[in-house]
BALOBA-1460 file (C-alpha; in Angstrom, 3 decimals):
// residues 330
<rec num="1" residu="x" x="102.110" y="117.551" z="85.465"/>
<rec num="2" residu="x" x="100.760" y="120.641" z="87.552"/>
<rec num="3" residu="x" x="102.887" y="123.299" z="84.845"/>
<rec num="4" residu="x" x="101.013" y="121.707" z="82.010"/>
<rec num="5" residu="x" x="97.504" y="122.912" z="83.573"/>
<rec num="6" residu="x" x="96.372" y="126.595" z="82.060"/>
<rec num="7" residu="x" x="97.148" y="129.144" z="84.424"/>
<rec num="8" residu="x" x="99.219" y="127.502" z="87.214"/>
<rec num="9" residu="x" x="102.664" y="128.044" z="88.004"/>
<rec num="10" residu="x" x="105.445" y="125.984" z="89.975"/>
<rec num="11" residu="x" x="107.837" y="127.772" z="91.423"/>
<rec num="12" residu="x" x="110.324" y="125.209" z="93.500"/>
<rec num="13" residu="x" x="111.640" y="126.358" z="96.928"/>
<rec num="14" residu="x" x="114.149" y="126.127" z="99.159"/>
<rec num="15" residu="x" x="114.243" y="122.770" z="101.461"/>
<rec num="16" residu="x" x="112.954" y="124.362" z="104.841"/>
<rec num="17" residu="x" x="115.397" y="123.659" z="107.753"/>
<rec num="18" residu="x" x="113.401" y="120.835" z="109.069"/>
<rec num="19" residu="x" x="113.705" y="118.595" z="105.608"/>
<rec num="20" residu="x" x="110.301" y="119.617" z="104.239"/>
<rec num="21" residu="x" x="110.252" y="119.985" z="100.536"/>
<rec num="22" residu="x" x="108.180" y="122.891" z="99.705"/>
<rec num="23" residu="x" x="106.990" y="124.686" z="96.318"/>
<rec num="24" residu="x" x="105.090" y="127.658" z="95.384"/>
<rec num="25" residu="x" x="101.460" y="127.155" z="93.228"/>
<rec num="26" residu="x" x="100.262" y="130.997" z="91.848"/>
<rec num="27" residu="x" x="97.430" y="130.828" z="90.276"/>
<rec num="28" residu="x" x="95.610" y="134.117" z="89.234"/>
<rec num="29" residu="x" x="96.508" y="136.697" z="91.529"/>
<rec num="30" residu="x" x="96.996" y="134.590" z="94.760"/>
<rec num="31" residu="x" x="99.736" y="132.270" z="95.928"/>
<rec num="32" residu="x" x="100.295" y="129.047" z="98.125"/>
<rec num="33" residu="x" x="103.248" y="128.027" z="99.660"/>
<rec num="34" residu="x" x="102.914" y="124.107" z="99.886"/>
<rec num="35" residu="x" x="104.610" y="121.050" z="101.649"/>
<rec num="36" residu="x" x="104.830" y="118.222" z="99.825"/>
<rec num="37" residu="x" x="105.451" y="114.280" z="100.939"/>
<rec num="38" residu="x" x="106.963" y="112.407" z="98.877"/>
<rec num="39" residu="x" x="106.485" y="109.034" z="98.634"/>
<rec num="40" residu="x" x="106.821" y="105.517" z="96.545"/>
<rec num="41" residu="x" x="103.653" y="103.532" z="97.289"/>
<rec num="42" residu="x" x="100.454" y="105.070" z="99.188"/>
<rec num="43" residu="x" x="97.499" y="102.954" z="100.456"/>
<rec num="44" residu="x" x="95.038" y="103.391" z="102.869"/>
<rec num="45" residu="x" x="97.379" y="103.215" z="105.753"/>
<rec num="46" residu="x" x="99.746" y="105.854" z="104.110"/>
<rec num="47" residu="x" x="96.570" y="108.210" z="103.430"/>
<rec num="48" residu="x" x="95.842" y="107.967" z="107.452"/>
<rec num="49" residu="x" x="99.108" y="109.047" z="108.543"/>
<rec num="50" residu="x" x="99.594" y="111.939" z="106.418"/>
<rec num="51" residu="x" x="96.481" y="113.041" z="107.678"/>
<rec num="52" residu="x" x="97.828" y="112.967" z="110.588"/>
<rec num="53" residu="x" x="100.484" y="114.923" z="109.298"/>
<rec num="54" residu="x" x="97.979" y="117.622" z="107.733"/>
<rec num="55" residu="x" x="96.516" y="118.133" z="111.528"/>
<rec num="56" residu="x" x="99.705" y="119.354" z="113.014"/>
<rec num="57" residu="x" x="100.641" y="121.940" z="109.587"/>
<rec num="58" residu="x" x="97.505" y="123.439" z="110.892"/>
<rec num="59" residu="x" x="96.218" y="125.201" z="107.781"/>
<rec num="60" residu="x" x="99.258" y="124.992" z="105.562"/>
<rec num="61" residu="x" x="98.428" y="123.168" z="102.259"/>
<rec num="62" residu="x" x="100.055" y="119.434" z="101.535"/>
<rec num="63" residu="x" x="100.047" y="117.874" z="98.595"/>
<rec num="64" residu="x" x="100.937" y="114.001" z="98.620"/>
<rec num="65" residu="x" x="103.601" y="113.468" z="95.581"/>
<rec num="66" residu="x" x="103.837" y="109.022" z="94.459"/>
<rec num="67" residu="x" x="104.695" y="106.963" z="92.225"/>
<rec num="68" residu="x" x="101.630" y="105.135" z="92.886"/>
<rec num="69" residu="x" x="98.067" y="105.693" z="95.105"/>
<rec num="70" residu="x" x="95.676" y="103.580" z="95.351"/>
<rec num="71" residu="x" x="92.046" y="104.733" z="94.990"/>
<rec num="72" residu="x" x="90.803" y="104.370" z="98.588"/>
<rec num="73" residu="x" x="93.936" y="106.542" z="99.354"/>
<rec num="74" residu="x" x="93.256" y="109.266" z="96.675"/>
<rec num="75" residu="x" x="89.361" y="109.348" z="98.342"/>
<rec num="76" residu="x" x="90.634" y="109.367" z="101.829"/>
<rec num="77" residu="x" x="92.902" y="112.433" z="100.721"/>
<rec num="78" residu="x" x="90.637" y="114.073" z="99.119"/>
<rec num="79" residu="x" x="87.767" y="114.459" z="101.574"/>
<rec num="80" residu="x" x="90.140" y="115.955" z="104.227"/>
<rec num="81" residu="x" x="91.053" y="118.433" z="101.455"/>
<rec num="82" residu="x" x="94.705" y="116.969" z="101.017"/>
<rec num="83" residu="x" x="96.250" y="117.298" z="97.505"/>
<rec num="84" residu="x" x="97.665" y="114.134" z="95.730"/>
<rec num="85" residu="x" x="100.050" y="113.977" z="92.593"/>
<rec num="86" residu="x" x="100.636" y="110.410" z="91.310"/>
<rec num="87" residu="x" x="103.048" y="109.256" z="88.512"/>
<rec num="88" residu="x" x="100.358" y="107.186" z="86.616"/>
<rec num="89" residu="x" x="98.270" y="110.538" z="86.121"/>
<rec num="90" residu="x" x="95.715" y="111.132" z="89.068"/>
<rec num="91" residu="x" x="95.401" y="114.610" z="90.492"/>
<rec num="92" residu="x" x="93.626" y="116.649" z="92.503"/>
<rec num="93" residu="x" x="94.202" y="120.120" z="94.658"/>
<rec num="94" residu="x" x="92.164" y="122.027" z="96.225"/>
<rec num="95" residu="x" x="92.774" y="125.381" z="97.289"/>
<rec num="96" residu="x" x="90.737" y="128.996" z="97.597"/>
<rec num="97" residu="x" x="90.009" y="129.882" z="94.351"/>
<rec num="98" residu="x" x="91.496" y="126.586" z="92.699"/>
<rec num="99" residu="x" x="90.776" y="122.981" z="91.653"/>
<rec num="100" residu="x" x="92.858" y="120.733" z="89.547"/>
<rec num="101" residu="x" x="91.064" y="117.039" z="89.012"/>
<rec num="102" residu="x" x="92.923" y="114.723" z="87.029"/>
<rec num="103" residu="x" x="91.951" y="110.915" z="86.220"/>
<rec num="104" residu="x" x="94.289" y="108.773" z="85.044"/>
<rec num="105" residu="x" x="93.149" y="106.433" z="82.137"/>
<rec num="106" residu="x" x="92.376" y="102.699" z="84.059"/>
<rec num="107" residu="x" x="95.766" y="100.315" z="83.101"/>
<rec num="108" residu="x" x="97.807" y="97.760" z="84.601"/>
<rec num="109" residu="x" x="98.685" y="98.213" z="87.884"/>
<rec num="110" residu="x" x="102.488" y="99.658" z="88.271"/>
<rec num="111" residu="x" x="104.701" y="96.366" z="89.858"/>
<rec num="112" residu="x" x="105.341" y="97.633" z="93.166"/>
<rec num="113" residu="x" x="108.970" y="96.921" z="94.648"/>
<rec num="114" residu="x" x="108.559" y="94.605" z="97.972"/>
<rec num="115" residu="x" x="105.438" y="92.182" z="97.980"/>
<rec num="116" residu="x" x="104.304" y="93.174" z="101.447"/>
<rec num="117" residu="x" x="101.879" y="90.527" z="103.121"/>
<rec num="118" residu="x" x="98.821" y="91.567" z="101.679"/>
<rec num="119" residu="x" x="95.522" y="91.510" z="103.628"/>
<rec num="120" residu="x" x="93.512" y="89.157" z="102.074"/>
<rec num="121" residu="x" x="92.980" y="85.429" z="102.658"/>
<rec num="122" residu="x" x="94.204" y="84.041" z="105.674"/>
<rec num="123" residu="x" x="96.327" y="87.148" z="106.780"/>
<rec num="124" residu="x" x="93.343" y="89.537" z="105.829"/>
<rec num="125" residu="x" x="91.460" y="86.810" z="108.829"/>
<rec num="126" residu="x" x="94.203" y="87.974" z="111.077"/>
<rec num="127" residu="x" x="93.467" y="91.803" z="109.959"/>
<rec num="128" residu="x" x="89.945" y="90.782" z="111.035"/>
<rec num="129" residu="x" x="90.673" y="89.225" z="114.199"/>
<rec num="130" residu="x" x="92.716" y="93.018" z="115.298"/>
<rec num="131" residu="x" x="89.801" y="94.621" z="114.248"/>
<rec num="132" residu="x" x="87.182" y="92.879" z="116.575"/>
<rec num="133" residu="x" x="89.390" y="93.338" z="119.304"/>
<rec num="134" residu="x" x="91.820" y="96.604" z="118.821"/>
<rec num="135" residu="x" x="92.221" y="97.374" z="122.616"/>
<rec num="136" residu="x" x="94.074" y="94.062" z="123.109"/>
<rec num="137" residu="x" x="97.969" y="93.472" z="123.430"/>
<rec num="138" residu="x" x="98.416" y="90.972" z="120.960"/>
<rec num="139" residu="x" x="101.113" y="88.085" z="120.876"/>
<rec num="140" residu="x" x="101.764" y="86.228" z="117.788"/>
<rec num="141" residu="x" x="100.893" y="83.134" z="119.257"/>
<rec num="142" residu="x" x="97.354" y="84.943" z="120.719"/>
<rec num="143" residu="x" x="96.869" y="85.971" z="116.908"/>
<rec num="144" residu="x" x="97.319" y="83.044" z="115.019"/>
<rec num="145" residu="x" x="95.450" y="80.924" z="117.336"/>
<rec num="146" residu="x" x="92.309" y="83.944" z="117.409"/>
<rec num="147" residu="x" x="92.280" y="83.646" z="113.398"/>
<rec num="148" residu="x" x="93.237" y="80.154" z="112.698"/>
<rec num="149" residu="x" x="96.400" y="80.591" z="111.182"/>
<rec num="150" residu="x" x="100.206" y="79.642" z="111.488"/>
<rec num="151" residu="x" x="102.123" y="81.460" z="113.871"/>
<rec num="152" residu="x" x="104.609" y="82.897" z="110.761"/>
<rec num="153" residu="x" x="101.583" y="84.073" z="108.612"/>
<rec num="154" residu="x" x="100.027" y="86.090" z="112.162"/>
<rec num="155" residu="x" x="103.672" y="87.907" z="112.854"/>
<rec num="156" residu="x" x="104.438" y="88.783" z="109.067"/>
<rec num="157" residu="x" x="101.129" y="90.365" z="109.408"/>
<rec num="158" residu="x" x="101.543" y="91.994" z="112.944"/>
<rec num="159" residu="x" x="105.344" y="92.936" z="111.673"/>
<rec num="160" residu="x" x="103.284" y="95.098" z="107.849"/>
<rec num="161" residu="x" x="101.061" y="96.565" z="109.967"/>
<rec num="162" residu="x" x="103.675" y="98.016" z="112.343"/>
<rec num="163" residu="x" x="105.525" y="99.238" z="109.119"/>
<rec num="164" residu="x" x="102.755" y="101.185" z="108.082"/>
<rec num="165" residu="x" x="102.074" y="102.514" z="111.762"/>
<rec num="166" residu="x" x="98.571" y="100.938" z="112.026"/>
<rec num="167" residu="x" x="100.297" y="99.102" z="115.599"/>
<rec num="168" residu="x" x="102.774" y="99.705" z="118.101"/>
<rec num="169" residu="x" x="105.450" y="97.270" z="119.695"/>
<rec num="170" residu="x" x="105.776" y="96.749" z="123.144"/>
<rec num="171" residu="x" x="108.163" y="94.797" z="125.060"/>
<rec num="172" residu="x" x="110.506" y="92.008" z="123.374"/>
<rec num="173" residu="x" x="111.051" y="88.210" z="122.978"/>
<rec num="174" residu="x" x="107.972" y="86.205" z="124.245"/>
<rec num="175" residu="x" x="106.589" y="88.652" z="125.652"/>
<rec num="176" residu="x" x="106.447" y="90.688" z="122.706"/>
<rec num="177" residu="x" x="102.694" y="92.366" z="122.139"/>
<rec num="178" residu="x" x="101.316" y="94.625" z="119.703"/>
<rec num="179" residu="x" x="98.264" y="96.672" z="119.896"/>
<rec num="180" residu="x" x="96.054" y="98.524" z="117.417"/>
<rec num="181" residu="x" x="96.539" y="102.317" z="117.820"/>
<rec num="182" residu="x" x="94.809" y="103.404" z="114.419"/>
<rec num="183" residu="x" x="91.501" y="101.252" z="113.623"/>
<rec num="184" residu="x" x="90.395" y="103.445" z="111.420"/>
<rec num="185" residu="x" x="93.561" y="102.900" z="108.611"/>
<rec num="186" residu="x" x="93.355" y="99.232" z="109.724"/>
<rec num="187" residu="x" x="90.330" y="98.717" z="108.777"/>
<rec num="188" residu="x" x="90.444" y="100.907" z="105.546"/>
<rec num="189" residu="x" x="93.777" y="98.759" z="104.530"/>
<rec num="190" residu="x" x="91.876" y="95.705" z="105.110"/>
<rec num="191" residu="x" x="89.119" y="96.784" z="103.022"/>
<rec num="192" residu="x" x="91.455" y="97.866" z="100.408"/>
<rec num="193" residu="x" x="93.222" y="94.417" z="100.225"/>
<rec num="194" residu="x" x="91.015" y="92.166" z="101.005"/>
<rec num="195" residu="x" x="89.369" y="91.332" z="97.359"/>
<rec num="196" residu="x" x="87.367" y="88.196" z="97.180"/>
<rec num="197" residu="x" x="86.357" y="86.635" z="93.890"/>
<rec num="198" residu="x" x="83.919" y="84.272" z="95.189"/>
<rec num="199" residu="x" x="81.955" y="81.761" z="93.483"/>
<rec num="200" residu="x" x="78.354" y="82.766" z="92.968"/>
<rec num="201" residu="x" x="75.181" y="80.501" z="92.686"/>
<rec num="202" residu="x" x="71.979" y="82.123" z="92.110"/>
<rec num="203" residu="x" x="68.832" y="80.561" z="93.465"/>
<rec num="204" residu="x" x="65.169" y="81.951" z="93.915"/>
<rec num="205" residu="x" x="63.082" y="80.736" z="97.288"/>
<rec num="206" residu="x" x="59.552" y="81.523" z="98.071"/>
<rec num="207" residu="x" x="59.245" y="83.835" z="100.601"/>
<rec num="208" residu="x" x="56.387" y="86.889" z="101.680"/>
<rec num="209" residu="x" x="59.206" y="89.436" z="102.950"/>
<rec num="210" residu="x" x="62.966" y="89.823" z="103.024"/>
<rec num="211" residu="x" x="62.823" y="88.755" z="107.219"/>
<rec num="212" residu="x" x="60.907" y="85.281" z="105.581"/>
<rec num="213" residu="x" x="63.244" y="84.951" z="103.470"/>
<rec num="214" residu="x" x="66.467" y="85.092" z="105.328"/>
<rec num="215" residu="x" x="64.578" y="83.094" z="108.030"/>
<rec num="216" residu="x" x="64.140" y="80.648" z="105.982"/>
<rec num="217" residu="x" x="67.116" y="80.539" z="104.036"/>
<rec num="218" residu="x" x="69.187" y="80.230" z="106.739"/>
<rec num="219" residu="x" x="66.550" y="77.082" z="108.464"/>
<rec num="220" residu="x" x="66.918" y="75.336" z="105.512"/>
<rec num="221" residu="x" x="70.735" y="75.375" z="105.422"/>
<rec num="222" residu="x" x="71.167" y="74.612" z="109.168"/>
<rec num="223" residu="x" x="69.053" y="71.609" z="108.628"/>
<rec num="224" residu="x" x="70.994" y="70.393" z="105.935"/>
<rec num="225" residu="x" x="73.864" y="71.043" z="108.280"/>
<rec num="226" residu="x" x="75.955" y="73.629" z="105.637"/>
<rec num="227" residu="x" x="77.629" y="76.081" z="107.532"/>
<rec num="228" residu="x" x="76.692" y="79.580" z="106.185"/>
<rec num="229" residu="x" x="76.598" y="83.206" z="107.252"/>
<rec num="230" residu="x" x="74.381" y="86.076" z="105.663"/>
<rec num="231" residu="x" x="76.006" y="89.104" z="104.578"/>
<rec num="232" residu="x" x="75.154" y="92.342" z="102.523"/>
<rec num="233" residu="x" x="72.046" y="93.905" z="102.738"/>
<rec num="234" residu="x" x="70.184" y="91.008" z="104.200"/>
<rec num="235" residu="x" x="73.009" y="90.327" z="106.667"/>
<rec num="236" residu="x" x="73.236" y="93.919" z="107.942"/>
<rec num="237" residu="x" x="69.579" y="94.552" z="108.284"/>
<rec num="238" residu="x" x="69.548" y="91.914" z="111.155"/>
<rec num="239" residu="x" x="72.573" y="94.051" z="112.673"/>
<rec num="240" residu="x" x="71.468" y="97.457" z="111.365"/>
<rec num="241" residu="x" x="67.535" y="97.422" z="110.981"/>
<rec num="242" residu="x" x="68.255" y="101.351" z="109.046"/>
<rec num="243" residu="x" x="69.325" y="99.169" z="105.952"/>
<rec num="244" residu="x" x="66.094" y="98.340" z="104.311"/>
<rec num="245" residu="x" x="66.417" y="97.740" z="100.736"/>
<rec num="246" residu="x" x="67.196" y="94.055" z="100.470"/>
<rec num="247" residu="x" x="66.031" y="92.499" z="97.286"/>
<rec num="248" residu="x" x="68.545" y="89.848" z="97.280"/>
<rec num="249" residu="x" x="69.793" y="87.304" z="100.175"/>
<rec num="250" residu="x" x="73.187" y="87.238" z="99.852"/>
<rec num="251" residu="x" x="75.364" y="84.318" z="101.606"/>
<rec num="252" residu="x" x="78.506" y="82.759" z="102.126"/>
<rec num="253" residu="x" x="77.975" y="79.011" z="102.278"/>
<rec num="254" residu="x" x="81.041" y="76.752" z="103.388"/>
<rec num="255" residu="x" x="83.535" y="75.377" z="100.272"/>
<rec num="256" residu="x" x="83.224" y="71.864" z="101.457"/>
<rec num="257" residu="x" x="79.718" y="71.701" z="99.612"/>
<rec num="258" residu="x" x="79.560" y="71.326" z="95.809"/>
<rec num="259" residu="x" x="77.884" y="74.014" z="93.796"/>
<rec num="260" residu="x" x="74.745" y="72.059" z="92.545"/>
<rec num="261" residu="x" x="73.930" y="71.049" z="95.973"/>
<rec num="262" residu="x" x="73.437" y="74.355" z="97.933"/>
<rec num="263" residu="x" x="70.116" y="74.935" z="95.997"/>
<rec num="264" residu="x" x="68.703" y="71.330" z="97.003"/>
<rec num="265" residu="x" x="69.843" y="72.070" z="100.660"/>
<rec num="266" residu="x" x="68.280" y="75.523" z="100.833"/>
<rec num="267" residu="x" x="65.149" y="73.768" z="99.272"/>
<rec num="268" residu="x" x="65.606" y="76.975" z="96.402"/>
<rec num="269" residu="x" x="65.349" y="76.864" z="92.740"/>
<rec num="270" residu="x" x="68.594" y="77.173" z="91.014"/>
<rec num="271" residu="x" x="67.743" y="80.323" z="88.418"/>
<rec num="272" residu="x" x="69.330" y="82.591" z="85.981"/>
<rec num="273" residu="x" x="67.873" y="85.465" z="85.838"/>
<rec num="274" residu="x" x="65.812" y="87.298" z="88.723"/>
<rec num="275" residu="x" x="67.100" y="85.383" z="92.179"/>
<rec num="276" residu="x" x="66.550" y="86.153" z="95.287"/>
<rec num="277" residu="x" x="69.353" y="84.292" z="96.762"/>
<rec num="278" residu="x" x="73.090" y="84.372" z="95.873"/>
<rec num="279" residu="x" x="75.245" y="81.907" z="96.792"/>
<rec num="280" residu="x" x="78.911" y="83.244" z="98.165"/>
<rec num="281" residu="x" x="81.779" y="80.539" z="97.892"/>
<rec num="282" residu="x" x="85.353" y="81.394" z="98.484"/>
<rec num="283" residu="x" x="88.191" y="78.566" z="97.856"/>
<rec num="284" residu="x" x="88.137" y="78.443" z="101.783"/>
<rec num="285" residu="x" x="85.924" y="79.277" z="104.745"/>
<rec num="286" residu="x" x="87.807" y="82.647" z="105.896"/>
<rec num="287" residu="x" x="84.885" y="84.843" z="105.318"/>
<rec num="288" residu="x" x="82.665" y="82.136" z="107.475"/>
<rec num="289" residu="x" x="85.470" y="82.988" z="110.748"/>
<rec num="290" residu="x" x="84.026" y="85.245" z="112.805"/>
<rec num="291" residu="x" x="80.214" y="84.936" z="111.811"/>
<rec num="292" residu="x" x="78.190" y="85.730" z="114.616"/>
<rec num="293" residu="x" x="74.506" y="84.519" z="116.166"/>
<rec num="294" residu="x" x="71.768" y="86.764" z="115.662"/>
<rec num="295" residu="x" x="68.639" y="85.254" z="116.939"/>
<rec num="296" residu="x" x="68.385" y="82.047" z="114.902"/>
<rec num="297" residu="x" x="70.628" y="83.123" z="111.881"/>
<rec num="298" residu="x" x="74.077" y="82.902" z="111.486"/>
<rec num="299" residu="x" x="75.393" y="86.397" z="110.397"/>
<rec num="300" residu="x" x="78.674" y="87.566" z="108.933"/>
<rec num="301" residu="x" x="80.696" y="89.606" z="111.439"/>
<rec num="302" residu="x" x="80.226" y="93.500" z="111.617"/>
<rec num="303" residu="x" x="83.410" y="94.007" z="109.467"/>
<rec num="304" residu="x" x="82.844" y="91.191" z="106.884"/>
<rec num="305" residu="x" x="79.345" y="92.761" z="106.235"/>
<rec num="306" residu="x" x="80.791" y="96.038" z="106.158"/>
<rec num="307" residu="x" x="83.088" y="95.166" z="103.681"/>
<rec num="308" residu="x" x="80.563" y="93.183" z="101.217"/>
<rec num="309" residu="x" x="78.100" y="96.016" z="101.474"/>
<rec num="310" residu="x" x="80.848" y="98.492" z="100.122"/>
<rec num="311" residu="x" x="81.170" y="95.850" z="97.048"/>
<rec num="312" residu="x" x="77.269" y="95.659" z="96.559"/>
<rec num="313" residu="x" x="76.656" y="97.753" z="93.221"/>
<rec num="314" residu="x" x="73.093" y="97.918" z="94.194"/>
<rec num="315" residu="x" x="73.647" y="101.308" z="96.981"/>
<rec num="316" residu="x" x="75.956" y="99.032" z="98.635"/>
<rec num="317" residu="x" x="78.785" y="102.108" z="99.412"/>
<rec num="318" residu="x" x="76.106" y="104.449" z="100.807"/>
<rec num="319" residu="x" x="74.648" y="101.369" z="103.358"/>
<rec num="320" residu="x" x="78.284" y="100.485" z="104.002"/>
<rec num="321" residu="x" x="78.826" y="104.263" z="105.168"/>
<rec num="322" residu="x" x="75.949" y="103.695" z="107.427"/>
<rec num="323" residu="x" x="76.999" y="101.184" z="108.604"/>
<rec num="324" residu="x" x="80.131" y="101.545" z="109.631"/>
<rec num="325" residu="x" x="78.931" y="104.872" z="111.415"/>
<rec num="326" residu="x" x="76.286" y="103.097" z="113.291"/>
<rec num="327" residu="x" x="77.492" y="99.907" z="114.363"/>
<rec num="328" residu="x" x="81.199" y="100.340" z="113.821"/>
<rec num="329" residu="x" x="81.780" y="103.567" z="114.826"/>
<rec num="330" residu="x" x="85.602" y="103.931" z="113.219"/>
């Protein structure tokens, strides 16, 4: 891929002594000497460790060579100025004097060759669960219980994430723990993975201000005794008062309550266009876990608002940044 781009050459090298494949990129009249990883899959997690990596080559280039990246890993690579060549077509290197961007026409994902527990669901609860607590030795048992799910589901996760690096083993049999040693790619991964398609019911409620309205909103749903939690913008402005544009209410409502009741128990008007309230419903009540009291309002943990900000097309990514800065601070 990199020969076919005017004015760059390839030059392999020798393996170093230490296993490193290298090659040589001249372009114009300079010349980099590069290391290259080499691997099948990258996500999130992967990006993390070979930045990791990049810290101890000091200012040696390296270049990340797949089959397959996902996009949070390309982005993670590329703002810490590490180079990524994938066999679907996505490139980008970054060196004095040169920059190659490539962007792969959007297709079916590649089948990947083990179907790792993915975080999402009930395991991505269990991702959660790590993440409000990384400084704790974690048992299975402790796990499972902490995110509501069976003791198998809690170590296949535990058992991924030490595969990836994201947490280290200690001790063995019962006593068996496992502790978080890179939040960061945890919760990246997590965020990666954890993809909800939930049902949405738009409403509009009366309300003077965006505080009225959540207030409101979330009075009305108590009384009619739905368990709830807001999230997005209105969610995080509770949490984070910096995030001030919040047109719409957004907020996950429990499954157990049929979709043309939520608008009679929020006392709203169910609407088409122009709402000011959307109704989140998964096919369970993971993303309702860990919500948290703020006040009188039931509010979506730190992370669950963090990751349905980053999903909000309306400058959802840049509050989501701001977020996790502020109040997250990994």
């Amino acid at each position: 891929m990199l020969r076919q781009v005017p004015g760059l050459e390839v030059t392999a090298e020798p393996m170093d002594p230490d296993g490193r494949a290298d090659f040589l990129l001249r372009y114009g009249d300079k010349t980099a000497r590069v290391v290259a990883k080499v691997k099948g899959q990258a996500n999130a997690a992967t990006a993390w460790q070979l930045v990791h990596d990049a810290e101890a080559l000091g200012a040696r280039p390296l270049i990340l060579i797949a089959d397959h990246t996902t996009e949070e890993a390309r982005q993670i690579l590329i703002d810490r100025g590490i180079g990524v060549v994938d066999g679907i077509g996505n490139a980008h290197i970054e060196l004095p004097g040169l920059l190659v961007h490539l962007e792969a026409k959007p297709g079916p994902r590649p089948p990947q060759a083990a179907s790792p527990t993915r975080l999402r669901g009930k395991a991505g609860a269990a991702a959660q669960a790590l993440l409000l607590d990384p400084d704790r030795p974690w048992r299975v048992g402790e796990l499972a219980k902490e995110a509501g799910v069976a003791k198998g589901l809690a170590h296949r996760v535990l058992a991924r994430l030490e595969g990836e690096g994201v947490v280290t083993a200690a001790g063995s049999g019962p006593k068996r723990t496992r502790r978080v040693t890179n939040a960061t790619a945890l919760l990246d991964l997590w965020a990666e993975e954890n993809v909800d398609q939930p049902a949405r019911t738009t409403a509009y409620l009366l309300a003077q201000t965006s505080r009225q309205l959540a207030e409101i909103l979330g009075r009305n749903l108590e009384r009619a005794g739905v368990d709830h939690a807001l999230t997005g913008a209105a969610g995080a402005s509770l949490v984070a008062p910096f995030v001030t544009s919040v047109p719409v209410a957004d907020v996950w409502v429990t499954a157990a309550v049929a979709r043309e009741e939520l608008c009679d128990a929020a006392q709203a008007d169910p609407v088409i266009e122009g709402p000011n309230v959307v109704f989140l419903q998964g096919k369970d009540n993971v993303p309702l876990t860990f919500r948290e009291r703020h006040g009188d309002l039931w509010v979506a943990d730190r992370f669950r608002l963090y990751l349905d900000l980053r999903r909000d097309p309306r400058r959802g990514r840049e509050q989501a940044d701001h977020l996790r800065q502020e109040v997250i601070g990994f």
